[in-house]
C-alpha positions as CSV (number, residue, x, y, z in Angstrom):
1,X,0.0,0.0,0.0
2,X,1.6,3.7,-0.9
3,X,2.3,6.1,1.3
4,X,-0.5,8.6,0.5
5,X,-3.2,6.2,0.9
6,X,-1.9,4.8,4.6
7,X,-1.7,8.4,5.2
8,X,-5.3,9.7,3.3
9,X,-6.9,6.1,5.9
10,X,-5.0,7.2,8.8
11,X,-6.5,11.0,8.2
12,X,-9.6,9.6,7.7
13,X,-10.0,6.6,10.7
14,X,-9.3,10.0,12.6
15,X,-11.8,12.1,11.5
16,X,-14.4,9.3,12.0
17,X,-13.3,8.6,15.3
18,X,-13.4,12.5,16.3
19,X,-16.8,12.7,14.8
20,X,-17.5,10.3,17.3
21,X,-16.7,12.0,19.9
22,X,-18.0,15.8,19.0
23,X,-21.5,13.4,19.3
24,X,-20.7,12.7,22.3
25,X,-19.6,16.0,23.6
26,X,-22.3,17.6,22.1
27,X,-25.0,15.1,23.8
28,X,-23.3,15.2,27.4
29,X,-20.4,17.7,27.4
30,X,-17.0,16.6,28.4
31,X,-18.3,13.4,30.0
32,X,-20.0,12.6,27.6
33,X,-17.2,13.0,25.1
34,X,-15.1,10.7,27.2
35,X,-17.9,8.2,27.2
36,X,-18.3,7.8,23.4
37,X,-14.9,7.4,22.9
38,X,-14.7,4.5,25.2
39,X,-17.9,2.7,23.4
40,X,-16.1,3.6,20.5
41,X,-13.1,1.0,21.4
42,X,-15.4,-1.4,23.4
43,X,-17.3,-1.8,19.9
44,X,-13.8,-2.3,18.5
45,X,-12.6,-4.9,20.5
46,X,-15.8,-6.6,20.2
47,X,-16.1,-6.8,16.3
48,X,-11.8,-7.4,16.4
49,X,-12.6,-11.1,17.8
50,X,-16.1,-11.7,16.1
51,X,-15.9,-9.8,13.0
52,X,-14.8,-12.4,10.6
53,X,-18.1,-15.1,12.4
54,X,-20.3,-12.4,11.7
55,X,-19.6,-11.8,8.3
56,X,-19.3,-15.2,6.8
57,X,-22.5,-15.9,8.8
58,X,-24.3,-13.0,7.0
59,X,-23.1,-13.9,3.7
60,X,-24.4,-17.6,3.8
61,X,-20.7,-18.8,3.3
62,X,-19.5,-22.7,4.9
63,X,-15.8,-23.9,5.2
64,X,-15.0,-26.3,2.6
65,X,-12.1,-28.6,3.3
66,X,-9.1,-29.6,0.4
67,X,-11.2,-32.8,0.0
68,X,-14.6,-30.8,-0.9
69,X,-12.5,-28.0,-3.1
70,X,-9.2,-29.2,-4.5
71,X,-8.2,-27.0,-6.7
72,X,-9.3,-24.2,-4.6
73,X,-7.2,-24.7,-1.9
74,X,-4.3,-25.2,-3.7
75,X,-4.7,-22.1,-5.8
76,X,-5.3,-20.2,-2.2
77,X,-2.2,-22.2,-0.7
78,X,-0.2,-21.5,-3.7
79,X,-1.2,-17.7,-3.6
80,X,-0.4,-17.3,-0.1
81,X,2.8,-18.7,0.0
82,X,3.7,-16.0,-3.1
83,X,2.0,-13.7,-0.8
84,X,4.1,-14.8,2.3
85,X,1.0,-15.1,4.5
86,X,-0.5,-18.1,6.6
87,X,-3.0,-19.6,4.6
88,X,-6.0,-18.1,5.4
89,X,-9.6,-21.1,5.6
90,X,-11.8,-21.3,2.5
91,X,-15.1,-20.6,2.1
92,X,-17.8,-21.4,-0.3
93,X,-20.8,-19.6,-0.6
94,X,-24.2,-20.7,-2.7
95,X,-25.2,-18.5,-5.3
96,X,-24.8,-17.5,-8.9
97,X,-23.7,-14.0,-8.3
98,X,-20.3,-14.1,-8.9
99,X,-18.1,-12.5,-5.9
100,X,-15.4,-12.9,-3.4
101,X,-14.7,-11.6,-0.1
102,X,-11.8,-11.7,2.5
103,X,-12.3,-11.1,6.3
104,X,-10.2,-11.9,9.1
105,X,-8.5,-9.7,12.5
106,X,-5.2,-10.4,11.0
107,X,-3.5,-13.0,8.8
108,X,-3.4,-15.4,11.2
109,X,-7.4,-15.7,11.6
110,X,-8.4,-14.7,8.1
111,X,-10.5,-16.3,5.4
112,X,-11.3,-16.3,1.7
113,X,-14.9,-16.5,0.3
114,X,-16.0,-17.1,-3.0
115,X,-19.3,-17.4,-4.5
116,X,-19.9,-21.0,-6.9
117,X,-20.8,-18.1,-9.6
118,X,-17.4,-16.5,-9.5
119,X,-16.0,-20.1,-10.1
120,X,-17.8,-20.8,-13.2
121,X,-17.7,-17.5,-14.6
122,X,-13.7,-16.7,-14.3
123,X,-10.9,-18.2,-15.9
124,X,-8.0,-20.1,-13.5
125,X,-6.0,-17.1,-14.1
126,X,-8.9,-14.4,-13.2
127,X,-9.5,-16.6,-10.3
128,X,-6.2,-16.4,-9.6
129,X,-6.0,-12.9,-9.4
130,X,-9.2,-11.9,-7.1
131,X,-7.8,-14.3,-4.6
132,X,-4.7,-12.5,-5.0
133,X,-6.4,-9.3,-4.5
134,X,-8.2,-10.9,-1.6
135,X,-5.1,-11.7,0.0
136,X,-3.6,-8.5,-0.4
137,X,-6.5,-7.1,1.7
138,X,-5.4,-9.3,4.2
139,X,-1.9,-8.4,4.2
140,X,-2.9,-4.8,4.5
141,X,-4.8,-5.6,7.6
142,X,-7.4,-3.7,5.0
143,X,-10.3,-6.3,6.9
144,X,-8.8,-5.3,10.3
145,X,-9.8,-1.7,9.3
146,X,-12.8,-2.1,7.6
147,X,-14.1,-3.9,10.9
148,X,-13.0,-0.5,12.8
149,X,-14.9,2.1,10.5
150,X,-18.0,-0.2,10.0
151,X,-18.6,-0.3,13.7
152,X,-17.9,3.3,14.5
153,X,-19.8,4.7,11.3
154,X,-22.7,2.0,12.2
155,X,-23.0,3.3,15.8
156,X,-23.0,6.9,14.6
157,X,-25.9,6.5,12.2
158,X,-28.1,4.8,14.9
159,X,-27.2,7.5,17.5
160,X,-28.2,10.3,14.9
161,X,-31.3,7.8,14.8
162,X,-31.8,8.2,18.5
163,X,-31.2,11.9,17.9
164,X,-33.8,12.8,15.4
165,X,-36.3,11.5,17.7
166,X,-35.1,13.1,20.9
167,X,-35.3,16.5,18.7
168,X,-38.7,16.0,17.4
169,X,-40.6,14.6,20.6
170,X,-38.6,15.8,22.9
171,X,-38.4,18.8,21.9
172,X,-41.6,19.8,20.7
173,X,-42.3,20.5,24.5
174,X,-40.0,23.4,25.2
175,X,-40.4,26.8,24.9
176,X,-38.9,28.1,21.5
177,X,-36.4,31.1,23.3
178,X,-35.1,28.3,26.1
179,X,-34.8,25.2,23.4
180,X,-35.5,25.7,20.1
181,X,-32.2,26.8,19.5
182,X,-31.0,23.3,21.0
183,X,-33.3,21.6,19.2
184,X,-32.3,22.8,15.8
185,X,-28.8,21.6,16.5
186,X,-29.7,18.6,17.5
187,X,-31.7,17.6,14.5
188,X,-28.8,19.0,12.4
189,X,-26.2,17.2,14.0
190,X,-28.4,13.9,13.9
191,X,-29.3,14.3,9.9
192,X,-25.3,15.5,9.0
193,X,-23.4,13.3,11.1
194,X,-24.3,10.1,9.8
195,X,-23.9,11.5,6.3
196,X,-20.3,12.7,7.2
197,X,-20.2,9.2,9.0
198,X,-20.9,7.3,5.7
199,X,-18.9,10.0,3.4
200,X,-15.6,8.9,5.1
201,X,-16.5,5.7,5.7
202,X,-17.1,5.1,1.5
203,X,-14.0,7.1,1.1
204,X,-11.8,4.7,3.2
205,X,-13.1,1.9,1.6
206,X,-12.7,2.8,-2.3
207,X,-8.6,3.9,-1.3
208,X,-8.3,0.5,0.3
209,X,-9.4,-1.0,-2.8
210,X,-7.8,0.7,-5.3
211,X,-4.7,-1.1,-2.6
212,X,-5.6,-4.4,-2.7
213,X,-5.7,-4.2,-6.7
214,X,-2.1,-3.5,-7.0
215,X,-1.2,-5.3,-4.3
216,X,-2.6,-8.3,-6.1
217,X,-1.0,-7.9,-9.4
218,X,2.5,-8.0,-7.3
219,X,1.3,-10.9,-5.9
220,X,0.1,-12.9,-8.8
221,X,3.4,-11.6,-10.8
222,X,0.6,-10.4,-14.0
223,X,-1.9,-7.1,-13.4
224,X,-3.9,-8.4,-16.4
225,X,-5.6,-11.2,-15.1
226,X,-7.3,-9.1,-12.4
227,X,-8.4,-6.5,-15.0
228,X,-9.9,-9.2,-16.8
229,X,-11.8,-10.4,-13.3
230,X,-12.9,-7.3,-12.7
231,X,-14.5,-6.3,-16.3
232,X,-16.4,-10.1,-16.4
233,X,-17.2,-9.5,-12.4
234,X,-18.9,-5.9,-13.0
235,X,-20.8,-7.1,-15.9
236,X,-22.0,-10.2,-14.2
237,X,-22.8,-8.2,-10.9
238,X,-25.6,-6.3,-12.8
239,X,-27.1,-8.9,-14.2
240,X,-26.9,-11.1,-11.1
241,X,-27.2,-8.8,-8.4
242,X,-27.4,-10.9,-4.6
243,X,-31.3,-10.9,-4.2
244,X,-31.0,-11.6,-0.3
245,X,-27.2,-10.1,0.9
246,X,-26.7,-7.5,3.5
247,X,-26.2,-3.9,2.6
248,X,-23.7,-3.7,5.8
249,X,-21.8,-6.7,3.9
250,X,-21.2,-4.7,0.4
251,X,-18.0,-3.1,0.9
252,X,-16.3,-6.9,1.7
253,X,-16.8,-7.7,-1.5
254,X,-14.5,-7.4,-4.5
255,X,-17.3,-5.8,-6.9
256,X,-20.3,-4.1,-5.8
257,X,-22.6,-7.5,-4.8
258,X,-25.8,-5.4,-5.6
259,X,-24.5,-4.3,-8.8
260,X,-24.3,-0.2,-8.1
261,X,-25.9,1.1,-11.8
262,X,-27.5,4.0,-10.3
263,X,-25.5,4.6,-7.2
264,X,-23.5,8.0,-7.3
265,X,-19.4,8.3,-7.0
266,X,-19.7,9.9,-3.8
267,X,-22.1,7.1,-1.9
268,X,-20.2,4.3,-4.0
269,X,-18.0,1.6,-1.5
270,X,-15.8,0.8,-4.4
271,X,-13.8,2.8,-7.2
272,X,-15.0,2.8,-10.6
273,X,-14.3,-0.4,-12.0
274,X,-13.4,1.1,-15.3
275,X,-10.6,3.5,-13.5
276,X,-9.8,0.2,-11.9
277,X,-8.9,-1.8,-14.7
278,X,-6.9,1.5,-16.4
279,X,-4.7,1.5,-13.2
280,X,-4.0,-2.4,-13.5
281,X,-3.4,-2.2,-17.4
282,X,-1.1,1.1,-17.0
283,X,0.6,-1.3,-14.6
284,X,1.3,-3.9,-17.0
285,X,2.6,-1.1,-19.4
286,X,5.5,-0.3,-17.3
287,X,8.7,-2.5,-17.6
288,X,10.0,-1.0,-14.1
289,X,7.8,-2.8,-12.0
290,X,9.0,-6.0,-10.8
291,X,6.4,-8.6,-11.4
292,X,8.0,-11.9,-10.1
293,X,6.6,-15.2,-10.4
């Protein structure tokens, strides 16, 4: 991962974590500054351990063993070994949308998921490279973070939930010179923060991809495969969209799982995947970069 985007996450984890806590402050002063902030890392630690259960639980996805996917688990062990991380348990998951996801606290408890529609759809070599761009994520600790803004931007939307109502009920009782002044800025802070919450949180995860994409190519020794993945994975996204999947779950996945036609740049979880394949295939057009097999 460059230099600008550790920097441009480590800017932004910040901001979502002070966001946080101006909630907090604004809802209980000081104290309750101090007290968001410490729900802020309880929730972490929670979803730290838990994270990758929940998420392959969501998703529908079961462990297969070497013995139920041969050729899987030697293209993951073979991939993880280039990458020069543990190999990380496989995962299967029932439908013909085709996708892949990797989750995990750190690359000693991580995973791989891929749908039985990605299988059929890809090439061994486009395969290849989304589980190479899978386990660049985890060498990134890109699921590690994604864990960390998920929770914090989830808990801020459902407090600006909370929020709204406390404005509207609780304040329709109060005289306009003593509280409508408070009231206003409450309601404002519970409609914009959540916005600003998923704004940065969006943001984080399209840089993170944009990551794991190049980080994959080194891995696999070839950029091209990937672009190919990604063209034949956009494509088949749209027309097979997951009917049942999460919304929390989207930004896990490679390609948009719900196929993202008519959702703007700005509220997108991933880059364009047309900017992503020009990155990969500029890539492949310089000589200077060492792609080792």
């Amino acid at each position: 991962m460059t230099t600008a985007n550790t920097l441009k996450t480590a800017g932004l984890l910040a901001a979502l974590t002070g966001l946080f806590v101006i909630i907090g402050g604004y809802v209980g002063g000081p104290g309750g500054a101090t007290l968001f902030l410490v729900m802020a890392l309880l929730m972490n630690g929670v979803m730290f351990w838990f994270s990758d259960k929940l998420a392959l639980k969501m998703a529908g996805a079961r462990e297969v063993s070497e013995a139920d996917a041969p050729d899987l688990h030697s293209m993951v062990s073979h991939l993880a070994t280039m990458a020069r991380l543990p190999k990380p348990r496989v995962y299967l998951i029932e439908t013909d949308t085709p996708n892949a996801f990797a989750t995990g606290r750190n690359p000693k408890h991580s995973a791989v998921a891929v749908t039985t529609g990605i299988q059929r759809l890809l090439t061994k070599d486009e395969l290849a490279g989304v589980i190479a761009h899978e386990l660049a994520h985890i060498r990134n600790r890109d699921t590690l973070i994604s864990t960390v803004v998920g929770s914090v931007a989830g808990a801020i939307t459902w407090i600006g939930t909370m929020l709204q109502f406390s404005a509207i009920f609780g304040g329709m009782g109060r005289d306009d010179e003593e509280g409508g002044g408070s009231m206003i800025g409450m309601l404002a802070m519970a409609i914009l923060a959540p916005i600003a919450a998923t704004i940065i949180q969006l943001a984080i995860s399209r840089s993170r991809e944009f990551s794991a994409d190049a980080g994959g190519a080194h891995i696999l020794g070839d950029p091209l495969p990937l672009a190919s993945a990604l063209e034949k994975l956009q494509l088949g996204n749209q027309r097979r969209p997951l009917a049942h999947g999460n919304p929390a779950m989207e930004h896990l996945y490679i390609i948009n799982p719900f196929g993202g036609r008519n959702v703007s740049k700005l509220f997108s979880t991933h880059p364009p995947t047309e900017e992503r394949i020009a990155k990969l295939q500029q890539m492949a057009l310089q000589p200077s970069r060492a792609f080792a097999r």
